[in-house]
Backbone as numpy.savetxt, mean C-alpha at the origin, in Angstrom:
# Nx Ny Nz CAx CAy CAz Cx Cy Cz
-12.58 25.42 -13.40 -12.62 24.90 -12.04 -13.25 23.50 -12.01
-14.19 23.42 -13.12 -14.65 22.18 -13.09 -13.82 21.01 -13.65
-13.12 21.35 -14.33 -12.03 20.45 -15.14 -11.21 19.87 -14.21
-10.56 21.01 -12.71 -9.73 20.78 -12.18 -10.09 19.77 -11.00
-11.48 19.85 -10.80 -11.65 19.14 -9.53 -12.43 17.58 -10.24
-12.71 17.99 -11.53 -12.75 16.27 -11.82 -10.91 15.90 -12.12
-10.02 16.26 -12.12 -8.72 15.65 -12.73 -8.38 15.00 -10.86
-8.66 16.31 -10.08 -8.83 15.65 -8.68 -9.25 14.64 -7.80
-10.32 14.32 -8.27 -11.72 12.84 -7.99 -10.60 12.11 -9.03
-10.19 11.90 -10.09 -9.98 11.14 -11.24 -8.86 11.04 -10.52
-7.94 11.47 -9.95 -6.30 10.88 -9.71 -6.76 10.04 -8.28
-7.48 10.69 -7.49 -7.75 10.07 -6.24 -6.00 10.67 -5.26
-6.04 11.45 -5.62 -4.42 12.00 -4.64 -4.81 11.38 -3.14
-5.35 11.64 -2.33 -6.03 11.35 -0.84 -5.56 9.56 -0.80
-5.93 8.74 -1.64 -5.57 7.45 -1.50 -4.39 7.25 -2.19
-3.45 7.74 -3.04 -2.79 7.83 -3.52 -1.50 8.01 -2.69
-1.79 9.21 -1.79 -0.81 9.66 -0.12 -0.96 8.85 0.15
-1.57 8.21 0.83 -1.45 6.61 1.81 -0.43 5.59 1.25
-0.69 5.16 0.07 -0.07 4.30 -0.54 1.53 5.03 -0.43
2.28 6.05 -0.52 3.11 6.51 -0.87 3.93 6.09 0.54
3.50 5.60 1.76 4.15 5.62 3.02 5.08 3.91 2.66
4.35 3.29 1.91 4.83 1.56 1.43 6.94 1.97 0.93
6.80 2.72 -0.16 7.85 3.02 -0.68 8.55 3.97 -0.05
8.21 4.66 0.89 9.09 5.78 1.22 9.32 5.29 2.57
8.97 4.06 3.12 9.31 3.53 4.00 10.64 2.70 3.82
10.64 1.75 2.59 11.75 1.69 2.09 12.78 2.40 2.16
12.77 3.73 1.72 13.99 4.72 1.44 13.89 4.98 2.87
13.27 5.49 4.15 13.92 5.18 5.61 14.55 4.15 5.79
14.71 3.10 5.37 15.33 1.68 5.86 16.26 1.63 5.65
16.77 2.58 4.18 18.09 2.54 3.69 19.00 3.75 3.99
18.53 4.82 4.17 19.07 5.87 5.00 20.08 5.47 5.71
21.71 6.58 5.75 22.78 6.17 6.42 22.64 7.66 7.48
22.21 8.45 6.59 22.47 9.87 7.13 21.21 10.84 7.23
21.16 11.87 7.73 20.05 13.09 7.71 20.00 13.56 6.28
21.52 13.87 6.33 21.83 14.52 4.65 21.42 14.06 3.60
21.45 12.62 3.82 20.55 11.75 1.91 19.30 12.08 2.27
18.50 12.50 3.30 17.17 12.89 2.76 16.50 14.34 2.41
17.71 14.36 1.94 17.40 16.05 1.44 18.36 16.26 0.42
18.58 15.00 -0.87 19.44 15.09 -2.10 18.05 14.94 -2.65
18.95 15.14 -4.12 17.81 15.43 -5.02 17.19 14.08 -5.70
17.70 12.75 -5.22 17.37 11.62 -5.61 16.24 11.58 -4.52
16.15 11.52 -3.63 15.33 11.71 -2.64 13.91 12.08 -2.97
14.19 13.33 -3.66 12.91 14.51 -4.07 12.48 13.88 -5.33
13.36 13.39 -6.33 12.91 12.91 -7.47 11.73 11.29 -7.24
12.43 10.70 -6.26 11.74 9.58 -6.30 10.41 10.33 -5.11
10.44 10.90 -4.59 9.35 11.21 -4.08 8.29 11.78 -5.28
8.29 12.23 -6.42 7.37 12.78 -7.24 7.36 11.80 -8.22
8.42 10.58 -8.42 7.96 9.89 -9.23 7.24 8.86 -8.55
6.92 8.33 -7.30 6.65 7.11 -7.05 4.65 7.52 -6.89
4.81 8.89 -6.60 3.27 9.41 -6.06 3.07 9.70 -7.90
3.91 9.91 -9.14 3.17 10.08 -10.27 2.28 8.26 -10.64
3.93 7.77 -10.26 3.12 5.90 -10.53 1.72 5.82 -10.12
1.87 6.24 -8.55 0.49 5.55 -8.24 -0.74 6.17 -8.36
-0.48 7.67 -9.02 -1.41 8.15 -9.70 -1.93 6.99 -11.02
-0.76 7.19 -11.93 -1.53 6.64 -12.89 -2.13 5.42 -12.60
-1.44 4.31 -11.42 -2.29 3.28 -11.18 -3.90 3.27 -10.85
-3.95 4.48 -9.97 -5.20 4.58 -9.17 -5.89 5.06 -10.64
-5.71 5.59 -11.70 -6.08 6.26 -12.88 -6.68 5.12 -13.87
-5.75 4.13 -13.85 -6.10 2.44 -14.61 -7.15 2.40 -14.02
-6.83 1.95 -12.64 -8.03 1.04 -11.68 -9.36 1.64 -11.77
-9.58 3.30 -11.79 -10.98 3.96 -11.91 -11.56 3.84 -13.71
-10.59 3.92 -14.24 -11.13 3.85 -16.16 -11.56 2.28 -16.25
-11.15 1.49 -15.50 -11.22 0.14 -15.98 -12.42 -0.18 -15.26
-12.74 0.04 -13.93 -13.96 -0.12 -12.78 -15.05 0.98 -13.25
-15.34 1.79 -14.00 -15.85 3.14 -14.16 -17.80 2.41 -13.98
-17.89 0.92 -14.72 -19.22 0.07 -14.78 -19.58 -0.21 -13.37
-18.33 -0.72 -12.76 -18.19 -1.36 -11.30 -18.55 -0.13 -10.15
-18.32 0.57 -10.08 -17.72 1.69 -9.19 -19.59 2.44 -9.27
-20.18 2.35 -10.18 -21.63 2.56 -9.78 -22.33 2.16 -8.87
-22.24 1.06 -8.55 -22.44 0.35 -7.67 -22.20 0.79 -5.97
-20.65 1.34 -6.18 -20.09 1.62 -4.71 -20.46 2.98 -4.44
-20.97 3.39 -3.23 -20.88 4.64 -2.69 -19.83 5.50 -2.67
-18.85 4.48 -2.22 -17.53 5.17 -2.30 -17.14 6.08 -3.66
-17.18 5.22 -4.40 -16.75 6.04 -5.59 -17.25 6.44 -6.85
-19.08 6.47 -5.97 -19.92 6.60 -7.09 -19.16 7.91 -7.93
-19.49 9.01 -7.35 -19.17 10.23 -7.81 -18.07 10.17 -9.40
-17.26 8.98 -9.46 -15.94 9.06 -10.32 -16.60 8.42 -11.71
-18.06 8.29 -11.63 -18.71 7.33 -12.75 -18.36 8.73 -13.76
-18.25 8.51 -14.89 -18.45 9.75 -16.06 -16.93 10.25 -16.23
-16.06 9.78 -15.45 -14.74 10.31 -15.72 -13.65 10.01 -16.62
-14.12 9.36 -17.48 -13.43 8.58 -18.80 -12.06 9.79 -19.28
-12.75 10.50 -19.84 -11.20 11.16 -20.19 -10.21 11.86 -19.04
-11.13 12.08 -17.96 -9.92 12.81 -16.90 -9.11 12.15 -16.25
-9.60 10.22 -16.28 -8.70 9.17 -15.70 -7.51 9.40 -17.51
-8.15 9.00 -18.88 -7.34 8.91 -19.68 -6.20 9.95 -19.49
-6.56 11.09 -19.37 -5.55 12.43 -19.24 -4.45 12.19 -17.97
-5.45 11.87 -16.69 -4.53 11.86 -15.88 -3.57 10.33 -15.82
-3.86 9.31 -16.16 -3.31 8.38 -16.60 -1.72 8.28 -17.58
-1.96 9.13 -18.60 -1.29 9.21 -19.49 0.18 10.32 -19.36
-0.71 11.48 -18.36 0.48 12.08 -17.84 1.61 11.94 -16.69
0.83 10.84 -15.93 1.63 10.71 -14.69 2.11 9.54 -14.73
2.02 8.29 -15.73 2.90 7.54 -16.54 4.47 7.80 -16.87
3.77 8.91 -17.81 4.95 8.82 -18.67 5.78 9.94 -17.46
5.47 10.94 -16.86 6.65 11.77 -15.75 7.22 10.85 -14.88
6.30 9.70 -14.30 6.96 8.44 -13.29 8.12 7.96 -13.92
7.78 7.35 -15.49 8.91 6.70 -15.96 10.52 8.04 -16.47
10.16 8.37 -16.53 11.19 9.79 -16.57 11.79 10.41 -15.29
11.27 10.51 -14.48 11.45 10.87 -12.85 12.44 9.49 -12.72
11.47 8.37 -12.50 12.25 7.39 -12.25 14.15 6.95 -12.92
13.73 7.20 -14.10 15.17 6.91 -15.36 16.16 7.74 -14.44
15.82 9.13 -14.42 17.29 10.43 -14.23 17.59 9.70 -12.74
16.47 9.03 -11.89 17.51 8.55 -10.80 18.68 6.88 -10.68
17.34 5.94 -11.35 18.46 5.08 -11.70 17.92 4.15 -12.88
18.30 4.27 -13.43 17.35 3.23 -14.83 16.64 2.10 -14.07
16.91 1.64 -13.60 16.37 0.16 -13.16 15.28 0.50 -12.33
15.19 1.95 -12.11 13.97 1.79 -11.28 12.99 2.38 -12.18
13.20 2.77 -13.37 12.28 2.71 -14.59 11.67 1.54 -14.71
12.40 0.00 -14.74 12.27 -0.96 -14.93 11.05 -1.73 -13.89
11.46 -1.40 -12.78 10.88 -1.64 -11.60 9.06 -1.50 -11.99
9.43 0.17 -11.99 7.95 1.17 -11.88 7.40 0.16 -13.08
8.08 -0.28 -14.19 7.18 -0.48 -15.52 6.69 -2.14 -15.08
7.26 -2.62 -14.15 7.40 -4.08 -13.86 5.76 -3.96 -12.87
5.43 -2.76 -11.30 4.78 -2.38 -11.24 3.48 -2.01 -11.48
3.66 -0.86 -12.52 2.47 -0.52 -13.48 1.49 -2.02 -14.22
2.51 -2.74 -15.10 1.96 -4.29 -15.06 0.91 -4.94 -14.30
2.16 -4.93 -13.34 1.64 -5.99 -12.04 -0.39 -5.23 -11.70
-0.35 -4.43 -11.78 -1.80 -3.60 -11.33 -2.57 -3.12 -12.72
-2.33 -2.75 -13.92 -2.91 -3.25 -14.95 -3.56 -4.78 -14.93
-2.85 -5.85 -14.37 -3.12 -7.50 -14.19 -4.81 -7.85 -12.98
-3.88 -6.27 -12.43 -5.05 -6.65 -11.32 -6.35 -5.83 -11.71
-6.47 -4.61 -12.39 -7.60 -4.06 -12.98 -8.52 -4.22 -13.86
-7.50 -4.95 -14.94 -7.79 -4.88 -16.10 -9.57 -5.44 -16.03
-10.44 -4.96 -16.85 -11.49 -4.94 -16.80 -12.26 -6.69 -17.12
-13.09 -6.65 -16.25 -13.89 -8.01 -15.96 -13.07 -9.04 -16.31
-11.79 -9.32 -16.37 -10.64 -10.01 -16.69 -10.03 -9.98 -15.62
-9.56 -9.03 -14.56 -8.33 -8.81 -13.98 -8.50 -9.68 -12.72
-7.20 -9.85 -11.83 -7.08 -10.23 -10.60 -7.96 -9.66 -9.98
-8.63 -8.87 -9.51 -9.43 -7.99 -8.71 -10.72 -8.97 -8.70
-10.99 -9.88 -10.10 -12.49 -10.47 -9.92 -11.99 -12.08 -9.88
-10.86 -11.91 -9.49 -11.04 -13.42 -8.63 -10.27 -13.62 -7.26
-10.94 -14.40 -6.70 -10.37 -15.00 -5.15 -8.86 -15.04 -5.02
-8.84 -14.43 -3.87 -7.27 -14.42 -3.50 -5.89 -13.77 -4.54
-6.03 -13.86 -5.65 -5.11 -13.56 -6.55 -5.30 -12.06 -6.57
-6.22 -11.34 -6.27 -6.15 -9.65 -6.19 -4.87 -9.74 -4.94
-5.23 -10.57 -3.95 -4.05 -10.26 -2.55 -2.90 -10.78 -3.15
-2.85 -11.65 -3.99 -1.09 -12.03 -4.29 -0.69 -10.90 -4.97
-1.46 -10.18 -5.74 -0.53 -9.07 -6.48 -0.20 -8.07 -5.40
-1.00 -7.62 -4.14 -1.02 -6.59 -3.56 0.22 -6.99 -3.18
0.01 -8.24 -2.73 1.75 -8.94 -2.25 3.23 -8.84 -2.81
3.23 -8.70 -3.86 4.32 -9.03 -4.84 4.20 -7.66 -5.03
3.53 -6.86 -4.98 3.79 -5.77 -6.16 3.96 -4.54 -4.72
3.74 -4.73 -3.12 4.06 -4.13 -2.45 5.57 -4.48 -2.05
6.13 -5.57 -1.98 7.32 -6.00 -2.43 8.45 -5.21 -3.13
7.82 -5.26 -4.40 8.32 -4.30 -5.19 8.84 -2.55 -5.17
7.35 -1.58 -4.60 7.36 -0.91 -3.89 8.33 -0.41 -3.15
8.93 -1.22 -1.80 9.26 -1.16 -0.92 11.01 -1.53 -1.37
11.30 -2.27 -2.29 12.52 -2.06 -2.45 13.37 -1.19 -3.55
12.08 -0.42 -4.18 12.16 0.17 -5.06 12.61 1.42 -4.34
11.95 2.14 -3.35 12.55 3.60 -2.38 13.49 2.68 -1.71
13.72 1.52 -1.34 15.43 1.28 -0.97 16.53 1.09 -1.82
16.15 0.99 -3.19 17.70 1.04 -3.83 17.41 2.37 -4.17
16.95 3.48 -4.01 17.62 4.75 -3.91 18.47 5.33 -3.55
18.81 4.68 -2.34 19.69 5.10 -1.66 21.04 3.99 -1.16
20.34 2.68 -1.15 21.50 1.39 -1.27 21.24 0.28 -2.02
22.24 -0.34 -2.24 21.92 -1.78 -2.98 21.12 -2.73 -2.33
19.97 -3.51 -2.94 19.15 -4.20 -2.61 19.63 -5.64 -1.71
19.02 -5.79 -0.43 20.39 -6.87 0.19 19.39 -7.65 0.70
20.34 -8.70 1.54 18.50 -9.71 2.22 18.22 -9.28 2.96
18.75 -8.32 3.87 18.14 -7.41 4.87 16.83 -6.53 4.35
16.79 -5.69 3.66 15.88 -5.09 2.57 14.44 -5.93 2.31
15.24 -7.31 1.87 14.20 -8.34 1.26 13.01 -8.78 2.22
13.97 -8.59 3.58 13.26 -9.67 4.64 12.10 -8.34 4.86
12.73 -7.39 4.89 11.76 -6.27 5.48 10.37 -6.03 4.39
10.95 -6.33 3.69 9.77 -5.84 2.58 8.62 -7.13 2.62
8.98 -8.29 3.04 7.69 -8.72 3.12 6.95 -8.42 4.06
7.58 -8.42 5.63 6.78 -7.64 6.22 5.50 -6.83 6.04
6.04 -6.06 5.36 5.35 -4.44 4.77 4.16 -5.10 3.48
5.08 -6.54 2.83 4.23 -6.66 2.12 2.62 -7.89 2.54
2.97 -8.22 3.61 1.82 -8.57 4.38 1.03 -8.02 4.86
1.44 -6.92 5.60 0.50 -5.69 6.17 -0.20 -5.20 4.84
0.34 -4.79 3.94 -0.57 -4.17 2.58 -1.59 -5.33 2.38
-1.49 -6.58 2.24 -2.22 -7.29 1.46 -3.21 -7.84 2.74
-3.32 -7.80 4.04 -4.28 -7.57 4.85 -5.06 -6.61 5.11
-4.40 -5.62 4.27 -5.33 -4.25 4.68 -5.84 -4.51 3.35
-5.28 -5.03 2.52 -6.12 -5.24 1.23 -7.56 -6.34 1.18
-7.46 -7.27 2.03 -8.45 -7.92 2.60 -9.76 -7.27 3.61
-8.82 -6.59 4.04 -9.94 -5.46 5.11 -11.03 -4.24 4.00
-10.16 -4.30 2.90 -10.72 -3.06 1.72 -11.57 -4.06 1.01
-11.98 -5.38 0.86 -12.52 -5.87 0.21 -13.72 -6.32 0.99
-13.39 -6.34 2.19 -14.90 -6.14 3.44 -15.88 -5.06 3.37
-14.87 -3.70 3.39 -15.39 -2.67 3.08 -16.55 -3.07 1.74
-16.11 -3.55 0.95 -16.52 -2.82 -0.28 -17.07 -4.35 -0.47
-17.56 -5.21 0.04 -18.34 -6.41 0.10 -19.71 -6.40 -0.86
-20.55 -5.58 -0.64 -21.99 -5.86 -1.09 -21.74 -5.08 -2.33
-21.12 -3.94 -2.65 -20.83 -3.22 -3.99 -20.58 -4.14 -4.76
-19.98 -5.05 -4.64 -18.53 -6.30 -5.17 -19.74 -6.89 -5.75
-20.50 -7.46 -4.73 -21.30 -8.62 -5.03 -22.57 -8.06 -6.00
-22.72 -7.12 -5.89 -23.96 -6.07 -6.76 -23.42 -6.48 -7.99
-22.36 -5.78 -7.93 -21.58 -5.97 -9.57 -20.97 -7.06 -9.97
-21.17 -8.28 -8.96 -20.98 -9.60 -9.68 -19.37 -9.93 -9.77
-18.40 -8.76 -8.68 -16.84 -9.10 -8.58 -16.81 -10.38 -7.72
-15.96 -11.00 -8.13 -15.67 -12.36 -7.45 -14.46 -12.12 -6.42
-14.35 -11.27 -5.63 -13.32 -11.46 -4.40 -13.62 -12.54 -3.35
-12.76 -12.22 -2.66 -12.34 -13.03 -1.77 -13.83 -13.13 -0.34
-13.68 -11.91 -0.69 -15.23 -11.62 0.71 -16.17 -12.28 0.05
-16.33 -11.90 -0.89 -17.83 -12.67 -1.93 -18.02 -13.73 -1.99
-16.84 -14.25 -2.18 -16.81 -15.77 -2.80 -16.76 -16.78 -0.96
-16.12 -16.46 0.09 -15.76 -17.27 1.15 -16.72 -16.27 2.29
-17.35 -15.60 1.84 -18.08 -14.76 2.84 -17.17 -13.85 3.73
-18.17 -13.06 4.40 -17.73 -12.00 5.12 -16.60 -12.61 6.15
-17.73 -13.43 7.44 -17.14 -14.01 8.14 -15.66 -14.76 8.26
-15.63 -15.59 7.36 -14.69 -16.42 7.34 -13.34 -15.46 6.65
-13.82 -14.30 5.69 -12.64 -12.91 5.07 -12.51 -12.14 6.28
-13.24 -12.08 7.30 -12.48 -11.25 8.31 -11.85 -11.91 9.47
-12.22 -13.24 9.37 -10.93 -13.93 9.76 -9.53 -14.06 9.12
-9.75 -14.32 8.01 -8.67 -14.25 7.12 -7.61 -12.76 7.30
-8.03 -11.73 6.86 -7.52 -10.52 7.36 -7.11 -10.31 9.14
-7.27 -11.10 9.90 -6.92 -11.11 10.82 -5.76 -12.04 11.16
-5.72 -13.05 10.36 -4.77 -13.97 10.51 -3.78 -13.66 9.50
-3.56 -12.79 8.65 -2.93 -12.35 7.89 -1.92 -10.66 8.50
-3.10 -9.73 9.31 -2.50 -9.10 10.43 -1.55 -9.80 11.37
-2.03 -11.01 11.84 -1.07 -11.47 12.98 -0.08 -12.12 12.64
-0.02 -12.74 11.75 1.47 -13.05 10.80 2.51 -12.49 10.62
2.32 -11.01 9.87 2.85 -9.73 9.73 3.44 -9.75 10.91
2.71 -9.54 12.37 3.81 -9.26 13.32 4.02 -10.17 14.00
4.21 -11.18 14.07 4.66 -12.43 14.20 5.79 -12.34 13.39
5.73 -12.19 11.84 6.86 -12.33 11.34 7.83 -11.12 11.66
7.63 -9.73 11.83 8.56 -9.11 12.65 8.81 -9.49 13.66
8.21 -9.65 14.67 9.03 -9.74 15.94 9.77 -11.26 15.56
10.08 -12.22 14.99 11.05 -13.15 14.64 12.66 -12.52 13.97
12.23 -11.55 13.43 13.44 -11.08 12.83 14.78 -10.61 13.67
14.04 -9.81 14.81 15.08 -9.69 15.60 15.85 -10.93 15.94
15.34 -12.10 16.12 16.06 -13.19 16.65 17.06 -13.66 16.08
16.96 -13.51 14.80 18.26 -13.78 13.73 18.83 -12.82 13.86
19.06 -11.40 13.72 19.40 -10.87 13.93 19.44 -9.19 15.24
20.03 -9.45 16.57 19.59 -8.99 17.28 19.28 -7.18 17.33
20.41 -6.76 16.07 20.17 -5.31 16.50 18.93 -4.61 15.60
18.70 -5.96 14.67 17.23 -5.10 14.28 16.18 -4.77 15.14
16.56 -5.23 16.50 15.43 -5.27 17.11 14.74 -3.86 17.14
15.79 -3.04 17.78 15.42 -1.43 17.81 14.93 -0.75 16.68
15.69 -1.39 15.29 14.73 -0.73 14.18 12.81 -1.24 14.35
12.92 -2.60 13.94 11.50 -3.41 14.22 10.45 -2.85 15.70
10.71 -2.53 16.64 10.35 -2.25 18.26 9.21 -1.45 17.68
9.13 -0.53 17.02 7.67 0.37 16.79 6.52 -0.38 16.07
7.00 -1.39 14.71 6.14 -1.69 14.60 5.53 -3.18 14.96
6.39 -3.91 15.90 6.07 -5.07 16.60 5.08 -4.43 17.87
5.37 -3.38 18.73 4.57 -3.11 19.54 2.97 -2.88 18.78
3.16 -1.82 17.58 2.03 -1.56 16.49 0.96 -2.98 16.49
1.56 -3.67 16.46 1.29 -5.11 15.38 0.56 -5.87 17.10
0.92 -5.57 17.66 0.68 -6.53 19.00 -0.98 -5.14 19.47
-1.02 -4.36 19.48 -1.93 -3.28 19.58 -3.23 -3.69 18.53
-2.62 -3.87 17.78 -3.68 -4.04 16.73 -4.87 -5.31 16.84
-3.43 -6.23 17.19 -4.19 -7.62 17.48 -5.34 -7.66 18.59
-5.09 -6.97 19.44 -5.63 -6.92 21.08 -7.20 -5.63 19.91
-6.56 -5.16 19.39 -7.85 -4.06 19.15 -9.28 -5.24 18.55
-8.34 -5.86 17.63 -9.13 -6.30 16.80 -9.92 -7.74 17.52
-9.37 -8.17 18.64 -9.58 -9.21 19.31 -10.95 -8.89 20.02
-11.29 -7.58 20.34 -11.93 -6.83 21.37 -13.26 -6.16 20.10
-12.75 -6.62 19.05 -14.47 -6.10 18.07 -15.03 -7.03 17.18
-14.16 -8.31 17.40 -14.37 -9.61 16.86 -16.10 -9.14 17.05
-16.62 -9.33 18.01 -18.08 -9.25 18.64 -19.03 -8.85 17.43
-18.60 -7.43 17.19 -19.27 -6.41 16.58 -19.58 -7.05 15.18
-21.02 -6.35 14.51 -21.96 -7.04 13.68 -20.64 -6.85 12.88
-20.59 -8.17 11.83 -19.90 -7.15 10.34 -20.27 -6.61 9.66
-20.04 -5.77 9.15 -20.94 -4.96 8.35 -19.68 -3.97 8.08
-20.41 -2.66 7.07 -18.78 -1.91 6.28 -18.56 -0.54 7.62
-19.39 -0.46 7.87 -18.73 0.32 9.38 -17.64 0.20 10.01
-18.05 -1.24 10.49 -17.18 -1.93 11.67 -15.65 -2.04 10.60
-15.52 -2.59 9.31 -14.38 -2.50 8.54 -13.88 -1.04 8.45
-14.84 0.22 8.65 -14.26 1.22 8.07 -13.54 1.57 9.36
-14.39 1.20 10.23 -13.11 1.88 11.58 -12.51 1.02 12.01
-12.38 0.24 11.58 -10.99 -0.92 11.98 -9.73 -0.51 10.79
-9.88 0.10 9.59 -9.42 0.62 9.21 -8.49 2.18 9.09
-9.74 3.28 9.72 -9.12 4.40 10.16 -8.10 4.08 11.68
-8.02 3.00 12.39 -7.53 2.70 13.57 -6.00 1.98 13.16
-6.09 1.33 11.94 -5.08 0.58 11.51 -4.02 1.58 10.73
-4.51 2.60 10.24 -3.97 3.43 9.77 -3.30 4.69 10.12
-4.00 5.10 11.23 -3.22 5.97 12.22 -2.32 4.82 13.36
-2.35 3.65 13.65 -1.32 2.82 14.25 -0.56 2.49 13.68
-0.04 2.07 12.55 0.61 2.09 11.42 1.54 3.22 10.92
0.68 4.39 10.87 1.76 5.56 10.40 2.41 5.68 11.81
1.89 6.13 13.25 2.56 6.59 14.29 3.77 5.30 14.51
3.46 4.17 14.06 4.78 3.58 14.13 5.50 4.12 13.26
5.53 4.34 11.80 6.16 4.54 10.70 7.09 6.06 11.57
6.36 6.91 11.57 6.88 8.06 12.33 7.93 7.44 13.54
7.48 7.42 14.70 8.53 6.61 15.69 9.96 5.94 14.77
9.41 5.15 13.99 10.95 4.64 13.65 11.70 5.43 12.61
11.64 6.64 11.79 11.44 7.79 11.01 12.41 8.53 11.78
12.00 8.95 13.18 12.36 9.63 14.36 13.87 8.93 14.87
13.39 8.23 15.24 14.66 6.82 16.08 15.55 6.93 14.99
15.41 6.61 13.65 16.82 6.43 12.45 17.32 7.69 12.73
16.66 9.10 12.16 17.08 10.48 12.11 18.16 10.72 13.06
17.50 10.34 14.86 17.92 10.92 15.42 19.33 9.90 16.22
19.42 8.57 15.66 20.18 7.62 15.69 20.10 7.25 17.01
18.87 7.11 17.79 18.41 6.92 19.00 19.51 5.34 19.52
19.89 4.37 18.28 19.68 3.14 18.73 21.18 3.20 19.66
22.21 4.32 19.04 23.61 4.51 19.50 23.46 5.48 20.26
22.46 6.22 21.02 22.13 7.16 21.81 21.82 5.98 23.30
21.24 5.16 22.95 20.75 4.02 23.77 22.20 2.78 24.90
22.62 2.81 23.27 23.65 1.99 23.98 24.92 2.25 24.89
């Protein structure tokens, strides 16, 4: 029992689910029918994309294991050397196998991926301990992500492309908001982020102007093209909610509180959009409308 609930702490599944909404948001985008989400490409990339980001979250704790003393958050995971190695090693190699039987290239992808966040972990070396370049990978490599559950189901198009930055702005602001959080840990242990290095203040501006972009840059999309509008409508309203939230706690001390619930708030507004437009495709609301 004890084995099992350190392999548990060591995969981090709980943050692992979250992350899994980036890519499987994708595969909603590409959806024609009810029926493709209940083939077996569907199910496969659903267990390979949550094995990936196991083993990622598996890198990131073996490589931080010095760092992570420091944080409250994840003191508890200090001592876990072989249950990250174990769980690392197994949910690797099933991702890249899961991935292959559905389409080779998204073997390619995942391994392109895995990289990209090895780059960012890798120990007192990685993107993670310097300014801004932890957010370009979150950028590029949520990118990735996101068109990775859309060629599951269709060929990768500029429609796809445009959407995925979107998605990949929102990640890499919430990735700015996670580095608020975790501000004074950072600086204990001598990580050079973005909060550390330009201060609190001026990083939670940044994450805010990086939020309002995001939906700024959705709600533009419809304009080029008008019938995205109805797909985009959940999370442009989302994105306009958020702004007004966050406008209204500017006030509040900073400190990792005020980040943590600007976070649990961003995250349940975020999924209930994800859901809404989930709903609307399924139920093909937009030709119900017209």
């Amino acid at each position: 029992m004890k084995h099992v609930s350190a392999f548990i702490k060591s995969a981090r599944f709980a943050e692992v689910s979250i992350l899994l909404g980036f890519p499987m948001i994708g595969l909603f985008f590409a959806f024609k029918s009810a029926e493709e989400l209940v083939s077996l490409p569907v199910f496969l990339f659903a267990a390979a994309i949550f094995s990936l980001f196991t083993a990622i979250y598996a890198f990131n704790g073996l490589s931080g294991t010095e760092d992570d003393k420091n944080n409250s958050r994840l003191a508890d995971l200090a001592g876990k050397r072989r249950s990250f190695i174990a769980t690392l090693a197994v949910s690797l190699l099933l991702s890249f196998v899961l991935f292959f039987l559905i389409k080779p290239v998204l073997a390619a992808f995942s391994a392109v991926s895995f990289l990209l966040w090895c780059l960012y972990s890798f120990p007192k070396k990685g993107f993670k301990y310097r300014p801004l370049l932890g957010t370009l990978i979150h950028f590029i490599g949520q990118i990735i992500h996101f068109l990775m559950g859309y060629a599951v189901l269709a060929p990768v198009d500029g429609k796809s492309a445009a959407a995925s930055v979107y998605f990949a702005l929102l990640f890499s602001a919430g990735h700015i908001n996670h580095e608020l959080i975790d501000h004074d840990a950072d600086e204990k242990s001598g990580i050079k982020t973005g909060a550390v290095c330009f201060g609190v203040s001026a990083w939670e501006k940044g994450s805010f102007a990086l939020f309002t972009l995001a939906t700024l840059y959705i709600s533009i999309l419809p304009l080029i093209e008008k019938e995205l509008l109805f797909t985009y409508f959940p999370f442009i309203i989302a994105g306009f909610i958020h702004i007004i939230f966050k406008i209204c706690t500017f006030k509040k001390f900073p400190a990792q509180a005020k980040f943590l619930e600007e976070r649990r708030f961003y995250r349940i507004l975020y999924f209930a959009a994800g859901i809404v437009f989930i709903a609307a495709k399924i139920f093909d609301l937009a030709n119900l409308i017209k």
